[in-house]
C-alpha positions as CSV (number, residue, x, y, z in Angstrom):
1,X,90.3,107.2,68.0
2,X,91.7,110.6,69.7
3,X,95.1,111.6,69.1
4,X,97.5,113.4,70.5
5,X,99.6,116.6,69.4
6,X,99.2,119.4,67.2
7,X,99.5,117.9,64.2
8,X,97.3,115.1,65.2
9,X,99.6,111.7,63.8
10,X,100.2,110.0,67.4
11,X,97.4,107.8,68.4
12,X,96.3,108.0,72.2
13,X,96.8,103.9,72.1
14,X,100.5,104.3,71.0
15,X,101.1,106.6,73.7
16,X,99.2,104.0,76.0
17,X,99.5,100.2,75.2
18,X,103.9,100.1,75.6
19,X,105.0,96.9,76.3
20,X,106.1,96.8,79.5
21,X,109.8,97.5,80.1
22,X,112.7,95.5,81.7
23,X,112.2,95.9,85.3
24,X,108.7,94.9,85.2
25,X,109.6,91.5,83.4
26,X,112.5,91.1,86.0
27,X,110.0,91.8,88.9
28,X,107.6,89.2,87.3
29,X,110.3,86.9,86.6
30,X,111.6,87.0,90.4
31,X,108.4,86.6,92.1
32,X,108.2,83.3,89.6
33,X,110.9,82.3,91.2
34,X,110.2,82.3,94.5
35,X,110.9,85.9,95.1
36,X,109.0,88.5,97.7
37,X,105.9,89.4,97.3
38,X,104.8,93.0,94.8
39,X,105.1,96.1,96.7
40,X,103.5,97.9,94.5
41,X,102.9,102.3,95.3
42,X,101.6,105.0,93.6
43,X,104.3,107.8,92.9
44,X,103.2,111.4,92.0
45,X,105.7,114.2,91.0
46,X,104.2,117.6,91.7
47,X,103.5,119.9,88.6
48,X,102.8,116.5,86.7
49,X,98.9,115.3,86.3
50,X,99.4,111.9,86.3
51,X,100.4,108.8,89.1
52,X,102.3,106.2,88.0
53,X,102.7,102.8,89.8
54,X,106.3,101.3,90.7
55,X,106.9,97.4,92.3
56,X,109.1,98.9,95.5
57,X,110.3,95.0,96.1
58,X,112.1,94.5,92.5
59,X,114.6,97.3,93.3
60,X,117.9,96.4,95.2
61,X,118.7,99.7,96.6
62,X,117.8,103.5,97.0
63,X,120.0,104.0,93.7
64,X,118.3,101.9,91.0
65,X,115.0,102.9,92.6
66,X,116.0,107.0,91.5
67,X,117.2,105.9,88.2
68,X,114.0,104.7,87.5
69,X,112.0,107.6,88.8
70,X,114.4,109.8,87.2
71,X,113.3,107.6,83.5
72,X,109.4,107.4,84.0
73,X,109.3,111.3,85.1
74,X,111.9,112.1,82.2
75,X,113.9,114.3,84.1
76,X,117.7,113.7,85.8
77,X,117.3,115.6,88.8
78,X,116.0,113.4,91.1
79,X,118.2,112.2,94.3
80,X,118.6,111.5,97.9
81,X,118.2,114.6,100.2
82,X,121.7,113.2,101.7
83,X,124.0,116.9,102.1
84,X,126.3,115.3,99.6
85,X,124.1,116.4,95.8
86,X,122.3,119.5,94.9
87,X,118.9,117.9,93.6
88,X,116.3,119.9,92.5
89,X,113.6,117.3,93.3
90,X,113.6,114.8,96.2
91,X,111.9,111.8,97.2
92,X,109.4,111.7,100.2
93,X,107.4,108.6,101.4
94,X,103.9,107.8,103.5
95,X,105.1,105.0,105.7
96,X,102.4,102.6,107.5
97,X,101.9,105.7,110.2
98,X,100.9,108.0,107.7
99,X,103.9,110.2,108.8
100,X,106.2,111.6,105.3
101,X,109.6,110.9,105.7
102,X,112.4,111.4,103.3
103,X,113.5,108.3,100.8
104,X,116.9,107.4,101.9
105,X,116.5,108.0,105.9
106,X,116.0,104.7,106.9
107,X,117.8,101.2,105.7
108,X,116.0,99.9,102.5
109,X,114.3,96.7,103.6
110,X,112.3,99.0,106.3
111,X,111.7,101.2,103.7
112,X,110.5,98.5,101.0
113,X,108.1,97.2,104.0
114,X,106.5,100.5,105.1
115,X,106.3,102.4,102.1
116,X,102.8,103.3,101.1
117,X,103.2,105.9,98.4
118,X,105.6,108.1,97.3
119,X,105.3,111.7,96.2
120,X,108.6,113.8,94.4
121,X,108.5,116.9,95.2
122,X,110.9,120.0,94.9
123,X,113.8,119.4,97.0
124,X,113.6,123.0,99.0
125,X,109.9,122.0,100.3
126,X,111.7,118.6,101.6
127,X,114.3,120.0,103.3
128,X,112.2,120.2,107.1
129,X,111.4,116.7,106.6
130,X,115.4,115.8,107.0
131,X,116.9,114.1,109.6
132,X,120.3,114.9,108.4
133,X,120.2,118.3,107.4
């Protein structure tokens, strides 16, 4: 089995088999219940070499969306492209067009629906995609 680090005492399946966390259960536990279906994307944060995958429908606004992006990219600089914070990373989206448009521009039940994948990137490359800037 590899491992991982210098001094070689993680194991790669530590790092890789993590229970899954409390907003996947919720997510499963809603769509139990009659709740929408997965909208599941693929998010990539530039300077990062991996994708991770998020369930767009089990959020209930913009806000809990970042918080989690913020926790699975470890990093607290994350947020809207609104004129209001100074972020160093914002949140850009493929909708069902394939046009990029910034997270945040458009209410959240269009954006749930036409989301395709999402891509973080550094918040002064996002700032020509604004509408309100």
């Amino acid at each position: 089995m590899g491992s991982y680090g210098d001094d070689g005492g993680v194991e790669l399946t530590e790092l890789t088999l993590a229970p899954p966390g409390d907003r996947a259960r919720r997510a499963r536990r809603a769509r139990k219940n009659g709740g929408g279906e997965p909208a599941f994307v693929k998010v990539s944060m530039d300077g990062t070499p991996y994708l991770r995958k998020v369930d767009v429908a089990s959020y209930g606004d913009y806000l809990e969306l970042l918080q989690e992006l913020n926790a699975m990219f470890f990093c607290c600089s994350i947020g809207l492209m609104d004129g209001y914070g100074v972020w160093e990373h914002a949140v850009v989206y493929e909708d069902g067009d394939g046009d990029w448009m910034l997270v945040g521009d458009v209410p959240w039940e269009m954006f749930v629906c036409s989301c395709k994948r999402m891509r973080v990137m550094r918040a002064c490359e996002a700032r020509g995609l604004s509408s309100n800037l």
